[in-house]
N, C-alpha and C positions, 0 to 999 in steps of 0.2 A: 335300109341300113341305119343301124342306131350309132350313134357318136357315143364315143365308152367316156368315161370321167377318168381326169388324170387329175395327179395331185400338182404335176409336173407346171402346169398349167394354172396362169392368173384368173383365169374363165370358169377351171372346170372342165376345159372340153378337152382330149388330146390335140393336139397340134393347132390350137386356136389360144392368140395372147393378146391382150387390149393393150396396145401402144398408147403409155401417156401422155408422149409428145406429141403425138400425130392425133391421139381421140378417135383412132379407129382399131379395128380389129384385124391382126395378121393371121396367116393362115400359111402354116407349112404341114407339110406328111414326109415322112422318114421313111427311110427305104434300109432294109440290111442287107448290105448282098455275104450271099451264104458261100460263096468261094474265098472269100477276101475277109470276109466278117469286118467291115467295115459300114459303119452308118452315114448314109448321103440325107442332106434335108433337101426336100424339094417347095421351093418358096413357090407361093398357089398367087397372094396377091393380098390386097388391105380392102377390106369392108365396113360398111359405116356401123353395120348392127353387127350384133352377134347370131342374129338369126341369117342373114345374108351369108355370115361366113361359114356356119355349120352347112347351108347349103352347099355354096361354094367347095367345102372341104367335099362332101360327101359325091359331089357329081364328078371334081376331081380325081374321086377313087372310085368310082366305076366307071371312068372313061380309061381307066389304065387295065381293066378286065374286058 
């Protein structure tokens, strides 16, 4: 699975943002739920690279499949 680019995003990645104060990389994924049409973020955790957390993001989203 490939991580799309977001513009949304300080990184580039969807749901991945480099925390300046902390010098690490967050990781959330958004969820819509289609009855409610309401958007939940699901906070994943803080990684030191951005390669950690594009991981991260992406086993994330295949352990919810």
């Amino acid at each position: 699975m490939e991580n799309s680019k977001s513009k949304l995003s300080n990184t580039g990645y969807k749901g991945i943002y480099f925390d300046k104060e902390r010098g690490q990389f967050e990781v959330q994924v958004s969820h819509k739920s289609l009855s409610r049409k309401i958007t939940k973020s699901i906070y994943v955790g803080l990684y030191e690279s951005l390669k950690e957390a594009i991981k991260a993001r992406e086993e994330f989203i295949k352990s919810l499949f």
